[in-house]
C-alpha positions as CSV (number, residue, x, y, z in Angstrom):
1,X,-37.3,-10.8,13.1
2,X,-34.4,-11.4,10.7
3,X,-31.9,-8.4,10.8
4,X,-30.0,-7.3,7.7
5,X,-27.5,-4.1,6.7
6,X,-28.3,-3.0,2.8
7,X,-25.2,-0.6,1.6
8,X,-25.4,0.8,-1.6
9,X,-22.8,3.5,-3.5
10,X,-19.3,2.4,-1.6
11,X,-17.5,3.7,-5.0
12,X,-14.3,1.9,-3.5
13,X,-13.9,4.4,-0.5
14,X,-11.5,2.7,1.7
15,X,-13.3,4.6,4.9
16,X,-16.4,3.7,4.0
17,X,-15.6,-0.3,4.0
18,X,-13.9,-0.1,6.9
19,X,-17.3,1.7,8.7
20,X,-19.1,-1.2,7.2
21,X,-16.9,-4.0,8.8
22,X,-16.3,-2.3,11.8
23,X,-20.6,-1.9,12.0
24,X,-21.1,-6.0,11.4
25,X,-18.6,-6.7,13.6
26,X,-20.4,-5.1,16.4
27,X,-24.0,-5.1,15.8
28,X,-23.5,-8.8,13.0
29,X,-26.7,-8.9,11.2
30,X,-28.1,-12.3,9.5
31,X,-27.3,-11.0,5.8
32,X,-25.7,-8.2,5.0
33,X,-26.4,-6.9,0.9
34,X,-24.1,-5.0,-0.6
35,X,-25.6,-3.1,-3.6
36,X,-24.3,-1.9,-6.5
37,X,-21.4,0.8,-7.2
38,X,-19.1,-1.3,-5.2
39,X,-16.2,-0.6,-7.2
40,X,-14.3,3.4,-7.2
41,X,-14.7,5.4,-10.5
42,X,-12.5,4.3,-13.2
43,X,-11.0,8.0,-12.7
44,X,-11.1,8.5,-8.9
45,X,-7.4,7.2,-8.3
46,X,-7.7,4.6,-6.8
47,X,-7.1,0.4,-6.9
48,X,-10.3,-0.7,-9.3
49,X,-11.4,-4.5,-10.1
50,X,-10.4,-7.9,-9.6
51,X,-7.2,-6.1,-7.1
52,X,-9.6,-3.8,-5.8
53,X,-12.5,-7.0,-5.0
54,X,-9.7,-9.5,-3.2
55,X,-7.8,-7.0,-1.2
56,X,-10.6,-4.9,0.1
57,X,-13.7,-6.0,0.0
58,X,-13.1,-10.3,0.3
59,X,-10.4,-9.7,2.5
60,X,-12.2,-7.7,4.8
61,X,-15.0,-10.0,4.9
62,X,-12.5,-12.7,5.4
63,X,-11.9,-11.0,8.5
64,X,-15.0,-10.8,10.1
65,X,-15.8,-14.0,9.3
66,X,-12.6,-15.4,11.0
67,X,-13.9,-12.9,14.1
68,X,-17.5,-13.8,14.1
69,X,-17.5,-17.3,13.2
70,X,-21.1,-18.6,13.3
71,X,-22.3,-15.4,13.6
72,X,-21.1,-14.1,10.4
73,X,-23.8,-13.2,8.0
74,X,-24.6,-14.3,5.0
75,X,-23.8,-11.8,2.2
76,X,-25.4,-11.1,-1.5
77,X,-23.2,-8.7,-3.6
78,X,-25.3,-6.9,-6.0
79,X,-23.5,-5.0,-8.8
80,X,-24.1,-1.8,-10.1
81,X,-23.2,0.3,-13.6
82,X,-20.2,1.1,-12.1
83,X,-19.0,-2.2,-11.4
């Protein structure tokens, strides 16, 4: 059986990415989907876009695939209407 995480409606919450990547690191699935509302609210305060994209979300996944190796999951990024 093929194992996957689906996450939907991070709205760039910091805690809430680091859950994720702490969750695949433990328990890696074999994909890992990542739908829309990635980004935080264009209001919320905090870091949006292209900053938000490299130092958050690729560099965590850069991480775990540094840690996993072979085991790191494949990974579909599906954006939403807030992204």
């Amino acid at each position: 059986m093929i194992s996957c995480f689906f996450v939907t409606d991070m709205h760039g919450r910091l805690a809430r990415f680091e859950s994720l990547f702490d969750r695949v690191e433990r328990e890696p699935p074999e994909a890992l989907f990542i739908g829309g509302d990635i980004l935080p609210h264009a209001f919320s305060g905090l870091r949006a876009g292209e900053d938000f994209l490299e130092e958050v979300l690729l560099a965590g996944l850069g991480r775990l695939r540094d840690r996993l190796g072979s085991r790191f999951p494949r990974v579909f990024v599906i954006p939403g209407n807030d992204d």
